[in-house]
C-alpha positions in Angstrom: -4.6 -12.3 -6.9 -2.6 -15.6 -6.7 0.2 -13.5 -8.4 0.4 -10.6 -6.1 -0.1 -13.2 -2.9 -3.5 -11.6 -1.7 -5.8 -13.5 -0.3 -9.5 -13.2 0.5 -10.2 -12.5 4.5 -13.9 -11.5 5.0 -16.8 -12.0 2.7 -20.3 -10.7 3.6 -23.4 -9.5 1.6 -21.8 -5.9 0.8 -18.6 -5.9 2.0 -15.1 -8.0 1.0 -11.4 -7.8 2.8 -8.4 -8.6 0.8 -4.9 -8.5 1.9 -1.6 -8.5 1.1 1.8 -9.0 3.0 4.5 -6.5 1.3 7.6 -8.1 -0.7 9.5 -7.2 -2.9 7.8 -9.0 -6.5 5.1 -6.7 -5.8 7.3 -3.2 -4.3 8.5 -0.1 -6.3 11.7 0.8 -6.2 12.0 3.0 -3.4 10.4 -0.7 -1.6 6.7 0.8 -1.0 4.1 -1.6 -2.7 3.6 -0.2 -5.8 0.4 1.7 -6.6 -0.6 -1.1 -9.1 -1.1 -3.8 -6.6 -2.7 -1.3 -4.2 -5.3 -0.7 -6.9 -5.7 -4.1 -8.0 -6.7 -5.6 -4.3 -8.9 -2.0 -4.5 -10.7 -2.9 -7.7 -10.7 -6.9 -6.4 -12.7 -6.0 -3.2 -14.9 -4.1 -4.6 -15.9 -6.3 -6.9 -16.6 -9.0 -5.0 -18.2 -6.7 -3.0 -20.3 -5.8 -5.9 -20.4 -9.8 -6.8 -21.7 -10.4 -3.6 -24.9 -8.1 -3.9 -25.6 -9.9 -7.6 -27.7 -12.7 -8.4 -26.1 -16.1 -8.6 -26.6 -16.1 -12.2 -24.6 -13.1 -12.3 -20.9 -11.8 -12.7 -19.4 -8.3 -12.3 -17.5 -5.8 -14.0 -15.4 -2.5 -13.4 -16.8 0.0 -16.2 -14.6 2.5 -14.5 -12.7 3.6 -10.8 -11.0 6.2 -9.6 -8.6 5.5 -7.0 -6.7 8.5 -4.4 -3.4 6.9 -3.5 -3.2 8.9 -0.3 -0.1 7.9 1.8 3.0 5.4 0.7 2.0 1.4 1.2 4.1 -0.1 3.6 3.7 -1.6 6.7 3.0 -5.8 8.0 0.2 -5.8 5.8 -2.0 -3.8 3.4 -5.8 -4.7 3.6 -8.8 -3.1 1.3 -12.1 -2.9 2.6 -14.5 -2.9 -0.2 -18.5 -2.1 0.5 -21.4 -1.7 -1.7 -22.7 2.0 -1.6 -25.4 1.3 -4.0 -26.6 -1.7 -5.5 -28.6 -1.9 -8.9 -29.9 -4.3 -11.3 -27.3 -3.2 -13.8 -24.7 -0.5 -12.3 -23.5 -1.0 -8.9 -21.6 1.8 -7.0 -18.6 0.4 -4.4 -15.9 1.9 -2.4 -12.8 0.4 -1.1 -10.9 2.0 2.0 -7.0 0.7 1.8 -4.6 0.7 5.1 -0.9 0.3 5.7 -1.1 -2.3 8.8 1.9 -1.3 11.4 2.4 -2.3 14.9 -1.4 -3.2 15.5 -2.2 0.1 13.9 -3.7 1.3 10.9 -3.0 4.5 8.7 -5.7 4.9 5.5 -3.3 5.1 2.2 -5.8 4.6 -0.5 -9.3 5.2 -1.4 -10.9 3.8 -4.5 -14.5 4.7 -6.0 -15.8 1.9 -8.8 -18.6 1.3 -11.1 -19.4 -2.4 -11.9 -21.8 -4.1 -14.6 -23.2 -6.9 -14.1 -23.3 -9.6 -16.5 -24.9 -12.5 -17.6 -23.3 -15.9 -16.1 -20.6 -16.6 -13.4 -18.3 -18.5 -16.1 -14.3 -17.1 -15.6 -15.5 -14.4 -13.2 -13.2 -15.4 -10.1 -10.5 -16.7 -12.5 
């Protein structure tokens, strides 16, 4: 997350914000912020979303997403909302909503579904 210059705004059992303030190390060519970053502060939130649901002697995994790029990412800011659909002691089901921030408005432009394991200890987790 350091290397794309997200940063964590909201964490609460469930749910996790990250953002991320367009430029160009982290646009496409056309300038739009390119689909990987989008899906990487996806996957991020909802793992911490997931993390956030898990024991402390826990970490978290993606086994698998999905992700709907719906609309190009630009704008001020692009922010995913990830939230905990359904918690288990193994599995854990999350979904992050992505928005193009512009003007005090916000458009969706990217919906991701994950799967997350947990796993045993904590140790290089949030590396």
């Amino acid at each position: 997350m350091q290397t794309l210059g997200a940063k964590l705004d909201h964490v609460s059992p469930g749910r996790v914000e990250i953002s991320l303030i367009p430029r160009p190390e982290v646009s496409q060519q056309r300038g739009f912020v390119h689909a990987g970053a989008v899906s990487a502060i996806a996957d991020t939130a909802a793992g911490y979303a997931a993390l956030s649901m898990m024991p402390m002697d826990r970490g978290v995994l993606t086994t698998e997403f999905k992700i709907n790029l719906l609309a190009p990412a630009t704008g001020e800011c692009i922010a995913a909302r990830g939230r905990v659909v359904k918690a288990g002691r193994k599995l854990t089901l999350a979904q992050t909503e992505v928005f193009a921030q512009s003007g005090g408005k916000e458009r969706l432009i990217a919906l991701l579904t994950a799967t997350l394991m947990a796993i045993e200890g904590r140790d290089g987790i949030a590396d």
